[in-house]
N, C-alpha and C positions, 0 to 999 in steps of 0.2 A: 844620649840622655835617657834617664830613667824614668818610670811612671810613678807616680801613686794614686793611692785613692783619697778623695778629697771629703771631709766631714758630711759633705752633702751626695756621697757617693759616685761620684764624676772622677775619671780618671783626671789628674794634671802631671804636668811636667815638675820633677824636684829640681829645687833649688835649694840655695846656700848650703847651710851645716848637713842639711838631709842628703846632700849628695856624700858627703865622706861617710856619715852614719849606715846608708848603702851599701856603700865602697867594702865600707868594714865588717857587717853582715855578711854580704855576699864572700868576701875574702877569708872572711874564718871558718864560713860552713862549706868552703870550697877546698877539696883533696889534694895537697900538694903534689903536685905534677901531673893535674889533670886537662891542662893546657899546656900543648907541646911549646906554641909560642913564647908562654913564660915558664917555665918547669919552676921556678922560685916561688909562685904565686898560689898563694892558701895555703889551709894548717893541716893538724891529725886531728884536731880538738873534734870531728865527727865519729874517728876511731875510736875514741874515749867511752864515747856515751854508750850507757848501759856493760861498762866492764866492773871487773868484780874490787877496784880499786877502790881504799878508805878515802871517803869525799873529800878530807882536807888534802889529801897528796893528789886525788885528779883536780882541783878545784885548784892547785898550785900549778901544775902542769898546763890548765887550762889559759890562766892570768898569764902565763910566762907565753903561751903558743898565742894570747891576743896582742901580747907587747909585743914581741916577735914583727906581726902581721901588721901593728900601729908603726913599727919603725919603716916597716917594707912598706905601704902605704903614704907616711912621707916623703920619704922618698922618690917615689916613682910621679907625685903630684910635684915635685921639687922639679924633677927632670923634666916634666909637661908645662909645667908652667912656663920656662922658656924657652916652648913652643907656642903656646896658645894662652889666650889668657882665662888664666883658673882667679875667681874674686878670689880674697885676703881671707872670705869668711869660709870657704868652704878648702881649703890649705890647713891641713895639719901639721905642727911646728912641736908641740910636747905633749907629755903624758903626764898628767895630773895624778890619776888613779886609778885602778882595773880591782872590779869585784866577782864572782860568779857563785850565783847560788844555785842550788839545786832543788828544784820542784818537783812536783807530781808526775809520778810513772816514768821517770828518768829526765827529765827535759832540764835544762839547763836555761840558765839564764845569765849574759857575760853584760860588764856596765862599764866602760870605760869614760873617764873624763877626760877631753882633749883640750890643749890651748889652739887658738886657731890664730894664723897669722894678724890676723885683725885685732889680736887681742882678746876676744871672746873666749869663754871657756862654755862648752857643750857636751852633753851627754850624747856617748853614742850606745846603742845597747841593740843585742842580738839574742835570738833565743832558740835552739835548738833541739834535735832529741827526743824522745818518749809520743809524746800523739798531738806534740806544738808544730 
């Protein structure tokens, strides 16, 4: 399990949606085959950042390396789940939406809307890059 920091600055334990939102942070700003264990797991989208590419074509490539990562992220909570039990809310099932803007001093910002098996749809979002 992961940490956060809690409104009143106390670390707590994440739960529900925040655990996939995690998942998918950590997984996008993670270098494809930089765990030998899963060589499939994380994107380039950190290659990306600050190349000399026109924003609509990385910011295309970006969207496409976070659905990529939303599909491979289902998946693998698919295959855990009938190991242990993962709630309904925190299981990723579709892909509603993927945005990425580009801010100040190169940083990136990716926003995906997921359906979660519970039915719930949730924003996940990640931010990358420049002095974020």
């Amino acid at each position: 399990m992961d940490l956060t920091i809690s409104p009143r600055g106390t670390p707590v334990m994440v739960s529900g949606v925040d655990v996939s939102a995690q998942a998918f942070a950590k997984g996008l700003l993670t270098g494809t085959g930089s765990n030998p264990l899963a060589p499939n797991y994380g994107t380039r989208a950190r290659d990306l950042i600050g190349s000399k590419m026109l924003g609509n074509v990385m910011a295309g490539m970006l969207a496409q390396m976070a659905e990529t990562h939303l599909r491979y992220l289902a998946t693998q909570q698919s295959v855990r789940a009938t190991q242990i039990d993962i709630p309904p809310s925190e299981q990723i099932v579709g892909l509603k939406s993927i945005a990425v803007t580009f801010a100040a001093q190169g940083s990136m910002i990716v926003e995906a809307t997921v359906q979660t098996r519970s039915g719930d749809q949730a924003v996940l979002m990640t931010t990358g890059g420049g002095s974020v």
